[in-house]
N, C-alpha and C positions, 0 to 999 in steps of 0.2 A: 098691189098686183105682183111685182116682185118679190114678197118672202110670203105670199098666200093666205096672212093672215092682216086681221086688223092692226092699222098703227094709227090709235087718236093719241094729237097732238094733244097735251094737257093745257100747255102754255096757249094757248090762241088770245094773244096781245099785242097793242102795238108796240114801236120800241120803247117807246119814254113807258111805258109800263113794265114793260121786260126788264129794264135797265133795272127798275126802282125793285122789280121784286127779287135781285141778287140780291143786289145791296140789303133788303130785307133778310135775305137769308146768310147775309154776314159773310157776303164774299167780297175779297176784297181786291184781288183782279180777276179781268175774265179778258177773253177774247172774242176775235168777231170772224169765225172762219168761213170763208170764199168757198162759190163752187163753178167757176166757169164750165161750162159744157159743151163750149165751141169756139171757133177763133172768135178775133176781136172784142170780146168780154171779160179779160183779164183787164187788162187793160183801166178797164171802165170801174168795175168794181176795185180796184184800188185804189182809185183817184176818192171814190164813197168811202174805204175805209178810211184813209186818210183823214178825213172830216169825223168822221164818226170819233175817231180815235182823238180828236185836235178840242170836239167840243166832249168828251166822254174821259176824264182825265184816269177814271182806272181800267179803263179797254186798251190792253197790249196793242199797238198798235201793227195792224195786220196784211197780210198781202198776201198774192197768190199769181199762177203763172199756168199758161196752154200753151201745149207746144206749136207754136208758131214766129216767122222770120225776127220778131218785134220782141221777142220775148226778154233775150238778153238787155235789150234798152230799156222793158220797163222794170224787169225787175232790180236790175243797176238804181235807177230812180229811184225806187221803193227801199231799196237799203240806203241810199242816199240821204233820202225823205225820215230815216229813223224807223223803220219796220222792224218790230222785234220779234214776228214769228213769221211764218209763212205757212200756207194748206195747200196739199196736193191730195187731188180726190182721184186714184188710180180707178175705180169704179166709175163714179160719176162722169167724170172728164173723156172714158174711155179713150184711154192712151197710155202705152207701155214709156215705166221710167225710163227708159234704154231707146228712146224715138234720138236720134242725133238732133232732133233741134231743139233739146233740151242741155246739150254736154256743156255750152255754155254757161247753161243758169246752175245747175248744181253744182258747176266750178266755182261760179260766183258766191254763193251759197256756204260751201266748203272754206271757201278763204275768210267770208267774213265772220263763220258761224253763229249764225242769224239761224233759229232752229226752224224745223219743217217738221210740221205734222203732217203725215203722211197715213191717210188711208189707203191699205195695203193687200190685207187679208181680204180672203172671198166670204166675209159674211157682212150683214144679212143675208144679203147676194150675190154669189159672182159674177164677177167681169172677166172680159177678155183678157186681161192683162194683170188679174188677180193674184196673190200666191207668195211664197215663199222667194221661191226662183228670181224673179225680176231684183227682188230688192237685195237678195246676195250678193248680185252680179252690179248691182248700182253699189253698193257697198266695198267688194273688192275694187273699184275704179278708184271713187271716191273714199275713202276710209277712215277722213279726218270729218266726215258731215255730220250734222246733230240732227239727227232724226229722231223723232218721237215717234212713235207706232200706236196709231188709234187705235182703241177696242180691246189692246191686247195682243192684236192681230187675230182677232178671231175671226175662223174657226180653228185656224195653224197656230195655236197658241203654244205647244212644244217648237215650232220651228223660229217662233221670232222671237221667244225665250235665250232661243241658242244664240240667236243672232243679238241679242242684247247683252249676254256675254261675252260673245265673243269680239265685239268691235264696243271700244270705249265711251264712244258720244250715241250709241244708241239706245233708245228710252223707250218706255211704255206707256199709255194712257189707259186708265182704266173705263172708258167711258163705255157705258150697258152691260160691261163685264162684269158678271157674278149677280145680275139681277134675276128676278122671278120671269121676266119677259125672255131673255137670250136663256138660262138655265133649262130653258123648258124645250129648246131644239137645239142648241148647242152648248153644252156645260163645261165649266171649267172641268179639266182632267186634274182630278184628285190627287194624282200621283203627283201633278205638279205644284202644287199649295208649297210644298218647301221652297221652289225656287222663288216667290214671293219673299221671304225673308231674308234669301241669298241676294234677290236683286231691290232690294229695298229702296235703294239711295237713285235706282233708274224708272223709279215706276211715279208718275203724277197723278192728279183727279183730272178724269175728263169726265162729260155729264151729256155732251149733245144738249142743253138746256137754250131753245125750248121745245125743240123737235123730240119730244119723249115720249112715250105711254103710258107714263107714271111720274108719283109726284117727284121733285127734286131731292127730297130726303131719302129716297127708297136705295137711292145709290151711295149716299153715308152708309145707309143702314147695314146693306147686304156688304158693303169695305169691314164692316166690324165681324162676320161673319166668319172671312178669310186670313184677319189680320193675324199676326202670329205675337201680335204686343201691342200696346198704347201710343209708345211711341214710331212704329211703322206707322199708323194714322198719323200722325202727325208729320211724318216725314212727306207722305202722298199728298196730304192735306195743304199742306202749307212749305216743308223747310229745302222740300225737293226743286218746286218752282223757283221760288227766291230764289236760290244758289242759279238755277240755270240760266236764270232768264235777268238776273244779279238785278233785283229791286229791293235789295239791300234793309232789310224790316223784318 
């Protein structure tokens, strides 16, 4: 209902099936990102990811946060607990980075640089709180945070380009970016294909796997499409995450 068109899930599995078919497809870490959508459900699902991650030994172990009183307790905990990434859904969540009762946790965040992917951009669809603008203004505060930018940041994919320039621990995921599904209502701007080789060392694989429309390869495939060399895949692929997220292989 949201983007007007069909979106079948390909993957419809349970998890021990999910699990087993990365592994099949020769990944060798993944994540497990959170979408709380109200209060008291951060919370909850961390305490699941926690487990998930304790009996799942190549799932990043994950966490996530809503703006509420509790927030800074639990996410203190979760980096406590060893969380090595975190998810902020600005859509999903409906909540501007910039709520004060979050200045604590991106403080948190910022000191231990535990990275956050961050969905930001108003695509597929926007939110209230979508855009460019918020994350600048999160950015000038904060300036030492390690933010990943899902999607690309699409459909502002000139604006969070710039923004990955210009602030040093800012990163990009490539996830639905440059598929046949997004290319078809929002395409990557042509002009921009160069700064893909400029910003090589900030750009990771993300997949949305298994919330997708298409198989899991189609997002290798169409990466080879835009690539500017062999080894740019290989850095998105694999040498980008290592170094960030230092698991060391």
């Amino acid at each position: 209902p949201l983007v007007g068109r069909p979106w079948p899930i390909t993957y419809r599995h349970d998890e021990e099936e999910r699990v087993a078919r990365l592994r099949d497809f020769g990944v060798r870490r993944f994540t497990a990102m959170l979408y709380p959508h109200k209060p008291e459900m951060a919370a909850w699902l961390n305490s699941w990811a926690a487990d998930f991650a304790a009996r799942t030994p190549d799932c990043l172990h994950t966490a996530t946060f809503y703006p509420e009183a509790e927030a800074k307790e639990y996410v203190a905990s979760a980096i406590e607990a060893g969380a090595r990434v975190f998810k902020s859904h600005i859509q999903v969540g409906d909540y501007s980075p910039l709520d004060p009762l979050l200045d604590d946790v991106w403080g948190l965040l910022e000191d231990s640089g535990v990275p956050i992917v961050v969905h930001c951009g108003s695509g597929p669809a926007p939110g209230t709180y979508t855009g460019p603008a918020p994350m600048q203004e999160l950015m000038r505060r904060y300036p030492q945070l390690t933010v990943i930018v899902a999607h690309m940041g699409m459909p502002e994919y000139r604006e969070f380009l710039d923004l990955a320039e210009q602030y040093e621990r800012v990163y990009l995921d490539t996830t639905m970016a440059f598929t046949d599904f997004v290319e078809e209502d929002t395409p990557f701007p042509r002009d921009q294909l160069p700064r893909l080789d400029a910003l090589r060392r900030k750009i990771l694989l993300g997949t949305d796997f298994p919330n997708i429309p298409y198989d899991y390869l189609h997002q290798l495939e169409v990466l080879e499409r835009v690539a500017p060399d062999s080894e740019w895949i290989r850095a998105v692929c694999r040498d980008n995450a290592t170094s960030l997220f230092g698991l060391g292989e």
